[in-house]
N, C-alpha and C positions, 0 to 999 in steps of 0.2 A: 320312561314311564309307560305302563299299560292301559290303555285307556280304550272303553267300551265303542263299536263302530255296529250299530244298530241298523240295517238296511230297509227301509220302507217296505211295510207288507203288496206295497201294488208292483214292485221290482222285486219281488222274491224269485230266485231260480233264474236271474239273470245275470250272469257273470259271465265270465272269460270261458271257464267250464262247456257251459250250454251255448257260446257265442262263436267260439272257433272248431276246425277239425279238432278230432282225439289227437290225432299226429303234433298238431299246432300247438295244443295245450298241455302235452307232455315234455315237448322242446322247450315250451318257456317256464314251466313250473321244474324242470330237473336244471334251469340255468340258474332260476331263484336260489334255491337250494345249493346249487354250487358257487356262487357267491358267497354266497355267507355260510359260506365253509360247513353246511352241515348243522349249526347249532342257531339257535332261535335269537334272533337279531334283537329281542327286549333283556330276558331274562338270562340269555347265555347255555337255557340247558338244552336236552333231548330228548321227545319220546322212548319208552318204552319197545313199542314195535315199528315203530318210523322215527327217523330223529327228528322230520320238521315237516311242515304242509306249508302251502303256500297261499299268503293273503294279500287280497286285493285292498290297496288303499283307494278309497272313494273320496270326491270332493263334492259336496252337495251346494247348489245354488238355490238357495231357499223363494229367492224372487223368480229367478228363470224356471224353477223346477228342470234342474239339468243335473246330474247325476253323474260324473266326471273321473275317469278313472286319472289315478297321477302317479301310480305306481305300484309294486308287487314288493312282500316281504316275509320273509323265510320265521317260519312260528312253531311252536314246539305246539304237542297236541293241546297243553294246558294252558297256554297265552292265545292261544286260538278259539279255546270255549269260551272266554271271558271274550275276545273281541265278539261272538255270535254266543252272548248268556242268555238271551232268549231259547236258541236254539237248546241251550247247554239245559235248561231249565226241564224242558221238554224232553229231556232223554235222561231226566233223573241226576241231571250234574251240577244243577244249580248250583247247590251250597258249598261241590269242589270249587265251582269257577266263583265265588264270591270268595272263599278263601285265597286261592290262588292270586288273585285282583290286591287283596290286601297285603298281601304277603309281600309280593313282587316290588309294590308301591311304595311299601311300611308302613300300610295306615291299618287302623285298629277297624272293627267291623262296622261300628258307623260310618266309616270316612266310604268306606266299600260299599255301603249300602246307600248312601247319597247320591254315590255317583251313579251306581244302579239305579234309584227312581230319574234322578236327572236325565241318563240316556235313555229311559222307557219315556221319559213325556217328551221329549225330541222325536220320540222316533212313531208317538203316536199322532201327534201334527202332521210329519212329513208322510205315514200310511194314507192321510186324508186326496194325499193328491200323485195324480200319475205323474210321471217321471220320465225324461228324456234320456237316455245312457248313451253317453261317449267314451267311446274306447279307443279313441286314434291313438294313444299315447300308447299301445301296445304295437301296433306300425309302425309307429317312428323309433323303440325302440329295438321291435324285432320284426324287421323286414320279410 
């Protein structure tokens, strides 16, 4: 199932990306990627000009306000605008990534559009507060 992962506006531009060397972050984003063979671990396809990018799964502790990474996963460009459709919105892709959402899922444009207000009001609560990000889980898996 494809499901929205909205990241708090006060953690914006903190990721694995901006958190390790370039070196560090091409070694483990080209491991992602060959794992999973190349095709996008939800929907099975592949970009157009890349077959897959690489996404951080986060785990959010709504009481601790801790922000928890729990692992990486291999995304085709279009299951990757729907997990960041805010972003997608903002660069004119909204209504791709609300289709693609539904498609993927089989739900009709409402069911897609639910989930969409659902993950914006989630992700408008957790904007309210700053966030602690844990990333050990990328140590322990890539020493």
């Amino acid at each position: 199932m494809l499901t929205i992962e909205l990241v708090p506006s006060t953690v914006w531009y903190t990721n694995l990306r901006s958190l390790l060397s370039q070196p560090d972050w091409d070694r483990i984003r080209r491991e992602c990627y060959r794992k999973a063979g190349y095709l996008c671990e939800v929907c099975g396809g592949k970009g157009p000009k890349w077959p897959v990018e690489c996404h951080e799964i986060w785990e959010f502790n709504d009481d601790q306000k801790t922000q928890t990474l729990t692992g990486l996963i291999a995304l085709c460009p279009d299951c990757h605008g729907v997990k960041h459709i805010g972003l997608s919105g903002k660069r004119g892709k909204g209504q791709e990534a609300r289709a693609h959402l539904a498609r993927v899922n089989n739900w009709t444009t409402q069911q897609a559009q639910a989930c969409i207000r659902s993950a914006f009001e989630v992700w408008e609560e957790r904007s309210e507060h700053e966030w602690d990000v844990d990333i050990s889980w990328v140590r322990q898996h890539f020493p």
